[in-house]
C-alpha positions in Angstrom: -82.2 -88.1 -264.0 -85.6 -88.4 -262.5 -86.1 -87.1 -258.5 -85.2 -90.4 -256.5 -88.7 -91.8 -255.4 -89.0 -92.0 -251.3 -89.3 -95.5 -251.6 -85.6 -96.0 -251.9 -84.2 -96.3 -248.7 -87.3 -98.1 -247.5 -88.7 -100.8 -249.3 -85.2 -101.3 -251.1 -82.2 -99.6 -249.6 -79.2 -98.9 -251.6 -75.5 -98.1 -250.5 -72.6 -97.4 -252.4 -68.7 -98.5 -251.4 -65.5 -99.4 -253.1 -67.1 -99.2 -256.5 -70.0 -101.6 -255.7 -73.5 -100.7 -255.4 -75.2 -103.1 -252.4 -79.0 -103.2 -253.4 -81.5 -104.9 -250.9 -84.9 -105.4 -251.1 -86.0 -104.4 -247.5 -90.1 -105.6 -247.3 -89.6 -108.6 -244.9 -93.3 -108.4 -243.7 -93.9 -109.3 -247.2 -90.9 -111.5 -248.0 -89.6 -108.7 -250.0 -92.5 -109.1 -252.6 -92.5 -107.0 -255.3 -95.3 -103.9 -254.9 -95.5 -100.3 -257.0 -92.9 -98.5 -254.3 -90.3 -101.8 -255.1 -90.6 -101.2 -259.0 -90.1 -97.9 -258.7 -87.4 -97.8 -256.6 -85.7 -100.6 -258.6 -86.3 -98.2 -262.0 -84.6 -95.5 -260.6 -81.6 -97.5 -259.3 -81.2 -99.0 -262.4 -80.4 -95.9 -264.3 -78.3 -94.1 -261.1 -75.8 -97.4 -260.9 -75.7 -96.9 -265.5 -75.6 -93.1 -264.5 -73.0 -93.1 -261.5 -69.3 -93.6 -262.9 -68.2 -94.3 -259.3 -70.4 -97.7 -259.8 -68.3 -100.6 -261.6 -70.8 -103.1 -259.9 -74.1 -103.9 -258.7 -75.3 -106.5 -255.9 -79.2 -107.7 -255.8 -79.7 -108.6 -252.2 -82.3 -109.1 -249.7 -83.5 -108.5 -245.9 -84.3 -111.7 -245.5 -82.6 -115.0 -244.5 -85.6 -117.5 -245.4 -86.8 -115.7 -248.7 -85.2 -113.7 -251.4 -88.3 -112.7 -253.1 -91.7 -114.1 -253.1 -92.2 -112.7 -256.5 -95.3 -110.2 -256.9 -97.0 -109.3 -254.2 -100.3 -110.6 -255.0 -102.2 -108.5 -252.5 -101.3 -105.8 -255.1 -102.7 -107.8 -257.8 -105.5 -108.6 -256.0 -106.7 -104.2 -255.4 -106.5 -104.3 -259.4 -103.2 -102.8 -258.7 -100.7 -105.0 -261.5 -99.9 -102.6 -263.6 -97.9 -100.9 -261.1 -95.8 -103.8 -260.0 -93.9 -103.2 -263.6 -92.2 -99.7 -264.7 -92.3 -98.2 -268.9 -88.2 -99.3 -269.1 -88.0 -101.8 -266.6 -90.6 -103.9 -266.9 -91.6 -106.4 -263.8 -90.1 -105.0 -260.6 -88.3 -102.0 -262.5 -85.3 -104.4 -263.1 -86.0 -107.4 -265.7 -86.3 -105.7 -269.0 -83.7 -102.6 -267.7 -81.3 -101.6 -270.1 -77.9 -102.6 -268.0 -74.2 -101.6 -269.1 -72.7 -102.8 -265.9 -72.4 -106.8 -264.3 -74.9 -107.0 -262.0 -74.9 -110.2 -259.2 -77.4 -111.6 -257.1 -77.0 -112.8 -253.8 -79.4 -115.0 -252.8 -80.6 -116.4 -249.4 -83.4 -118.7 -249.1 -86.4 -119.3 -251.3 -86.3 -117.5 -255.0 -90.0 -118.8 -256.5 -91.7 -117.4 -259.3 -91.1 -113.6 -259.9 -88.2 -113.8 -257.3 -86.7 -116.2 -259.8 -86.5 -113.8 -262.5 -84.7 -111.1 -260.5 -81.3 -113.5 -260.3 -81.8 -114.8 -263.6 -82.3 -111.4 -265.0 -78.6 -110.4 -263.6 -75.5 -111.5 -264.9 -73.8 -113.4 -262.2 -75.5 -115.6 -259.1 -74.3 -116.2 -255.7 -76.4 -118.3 -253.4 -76.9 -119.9 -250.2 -76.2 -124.0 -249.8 -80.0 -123.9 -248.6 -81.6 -122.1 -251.3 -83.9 -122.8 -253.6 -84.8 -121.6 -257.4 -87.7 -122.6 -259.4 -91.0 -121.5 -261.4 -93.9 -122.3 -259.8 -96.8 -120.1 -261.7 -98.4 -123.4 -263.4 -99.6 -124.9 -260.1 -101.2 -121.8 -259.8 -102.5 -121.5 -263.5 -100.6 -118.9 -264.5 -97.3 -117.6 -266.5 -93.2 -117.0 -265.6 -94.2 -113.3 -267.6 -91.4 -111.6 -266.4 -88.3 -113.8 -268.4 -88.2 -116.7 -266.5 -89.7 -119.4 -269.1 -86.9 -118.4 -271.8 -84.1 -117.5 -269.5 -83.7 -120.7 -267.8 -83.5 -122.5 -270.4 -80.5 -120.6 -271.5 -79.1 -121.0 -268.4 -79.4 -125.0 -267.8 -79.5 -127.7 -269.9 -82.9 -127.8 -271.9 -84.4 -130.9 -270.2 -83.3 -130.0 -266.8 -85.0 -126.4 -267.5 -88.1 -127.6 -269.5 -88.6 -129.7 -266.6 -88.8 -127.1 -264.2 -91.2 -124.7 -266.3 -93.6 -127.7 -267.0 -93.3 -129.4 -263.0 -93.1 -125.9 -261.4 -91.0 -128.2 -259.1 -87.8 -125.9 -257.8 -84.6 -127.2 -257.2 -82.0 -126.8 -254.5 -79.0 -124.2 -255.0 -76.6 -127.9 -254.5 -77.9 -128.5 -258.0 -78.2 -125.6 -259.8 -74.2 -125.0 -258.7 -73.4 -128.4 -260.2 -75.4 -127.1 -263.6 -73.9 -123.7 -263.7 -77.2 -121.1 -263.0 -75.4 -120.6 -259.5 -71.4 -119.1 -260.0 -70.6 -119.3 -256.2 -72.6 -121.4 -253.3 -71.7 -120.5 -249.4 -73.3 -120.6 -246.3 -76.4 -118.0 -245.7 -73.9 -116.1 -243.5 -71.3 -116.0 -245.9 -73.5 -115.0 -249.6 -73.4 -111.1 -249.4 -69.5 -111.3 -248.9 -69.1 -114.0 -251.0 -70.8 -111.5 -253.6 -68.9 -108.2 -252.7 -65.7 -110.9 -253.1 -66.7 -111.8 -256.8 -67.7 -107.6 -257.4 -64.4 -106.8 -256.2 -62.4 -108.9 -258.3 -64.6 -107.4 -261.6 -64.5 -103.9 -260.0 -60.6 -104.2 -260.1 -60.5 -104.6 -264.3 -61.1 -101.8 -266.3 -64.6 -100.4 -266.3 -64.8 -99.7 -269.9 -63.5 -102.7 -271.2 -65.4 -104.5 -268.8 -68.9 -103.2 -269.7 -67.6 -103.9 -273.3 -67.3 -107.3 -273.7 -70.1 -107.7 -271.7 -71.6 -106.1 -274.0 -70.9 -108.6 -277.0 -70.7 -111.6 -273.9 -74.7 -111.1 -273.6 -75.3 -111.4 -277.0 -74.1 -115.0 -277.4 -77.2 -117.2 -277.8 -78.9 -114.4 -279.3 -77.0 -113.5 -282.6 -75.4 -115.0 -285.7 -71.7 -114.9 -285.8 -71.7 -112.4 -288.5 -74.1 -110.4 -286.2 -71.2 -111.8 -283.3 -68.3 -110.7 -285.0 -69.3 -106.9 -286.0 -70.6 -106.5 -282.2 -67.4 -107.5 -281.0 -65.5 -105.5 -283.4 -67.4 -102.4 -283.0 -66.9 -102.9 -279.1 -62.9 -103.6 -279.4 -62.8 -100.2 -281.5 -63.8 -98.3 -278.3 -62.1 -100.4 -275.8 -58.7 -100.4 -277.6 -59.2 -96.3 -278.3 -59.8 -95.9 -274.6 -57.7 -94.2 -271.9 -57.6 -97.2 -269.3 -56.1 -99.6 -273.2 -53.2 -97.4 -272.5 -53.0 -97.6 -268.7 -53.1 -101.0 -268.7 -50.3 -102.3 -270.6 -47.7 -99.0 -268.7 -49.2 -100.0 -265.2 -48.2 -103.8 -265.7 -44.7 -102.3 -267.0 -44.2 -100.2 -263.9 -45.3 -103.2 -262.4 -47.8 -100.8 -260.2 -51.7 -101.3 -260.0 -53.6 -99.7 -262.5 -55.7 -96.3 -262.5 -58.9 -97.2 -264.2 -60.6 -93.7 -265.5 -63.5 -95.7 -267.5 -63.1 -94.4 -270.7 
């Protein structure tokens, strides 16, 4: 594991409790835009929530109220600075092409345009504000959703709805994108980041192994052929079902008595 960089703890702080790993972009005189230190930051808490076994989940927050992310910060971009806003194994902002075992949820408050778009779509789960709002606005500015968005949301949202979004660069109100299914939980601003540690706590309860496992195969759906389907899910319920925590399960709900997950 790589030396944590210093700019974890400043320009995204991360805390760990109960299992749950709280991450929160903390740039607010930029609207948490995405800058070298963020990527960084964001690479190296990747792999210490896939490394830490304490860690069942992980929550993508931010310091702000009015904006979750403004996407890259363009200042950066401007100084000829780009490449650093993207890391070797996590791609833009350290986090969208990461290599994740473990459920990962955003909490979202306020805007989440362009780049800070594809943060929450990149994680598995979304919890949002009622006032909130998601959308893809790089072609009124001429340019490209690089970082995921223009194939994710489509496999999020029904093609039309998301094919309309890409081409308008129009966003669309967390109300709406609850009724479609992007968004899992809505609440008020006040409420998200509990709302999320509610939803980690009920997937930080199961068993950690079996969990990350059928996750595993889960993420794969639109991806693979059911032949391709079937030997992923077979090859994950071989480990599963060899596991410590298959045999906890079934003797803790015989002793009727909570279960003591080890993770493997």
């Amino acid at each position: 594991m790589s030396d944590k960089p210093e700019s974890v703890g400043q320009e995204v702080l991360y805390e760990v409790a109960d299992h749950i790993a709280v991450v929160t972009l903390n740039r607010p005189d930029k609207r948490n835009a995405v800058n070298g230190a963020v990527a960084t930051a964001m690479d190296w808490i990747v792999k210490e929530v896939e490394r830490d076994d304490d860690v069942r989940v992980a929550i993508l927050t931010s310091s702000l109220e009015s904006t979750f992310c403004a996407g890259a910060d363009l200042s950066e971009i401007s100084k000829g600075n780009a490449r650093a806003l993207s890391t070797k194994d996590g791609g833009f902002a350290g986090f969208v092409k990461s290599s994740r075992s473990k459920p990962w949820i955003a909490a979202v408050r306020g805007n989440a345009l362009a780049g800070g778009c594809e943060l929450p779509l990149t994680c598995d789960m979304i919890v949002a504000a009622d006032n909130s709002r998601f959308g893809l606005p790089e072609v009124k500015r001429g340019i490209f959703a690089g970082a995921g968005g223009v194939f994710r949301l489509p496999r999020a949202l029904p093609r039309n709805i998301a094919l309309e979004i890409v081409a308008t660069g129009d966003p669309l109100p967390a109300e709406r994108m609850y009724q479609l299914g992007l968004v899992n939980r809505m609440v008020p601003s006040e409420d998200v980041l509990a709302e999320a540690k509610s939803l980690a706590a009920q997937i930080g309860a199961n068993a950690p192994l079996a969990v990350r496992k059928s996750l595993e195969v889960a993420r794969q759906a639109y991806d693979g052929t059911e032949e391709e389907l079937w030997k992923a899910s077979n090859e994950a319920s071989a480990v599963v079902f060899s596991s410590e925590d298959a045999k906890e399960g079934p003797r803790a709900f015989l002793e009727k008595r909570a279960p003591v997950w080890k993770g493997r």
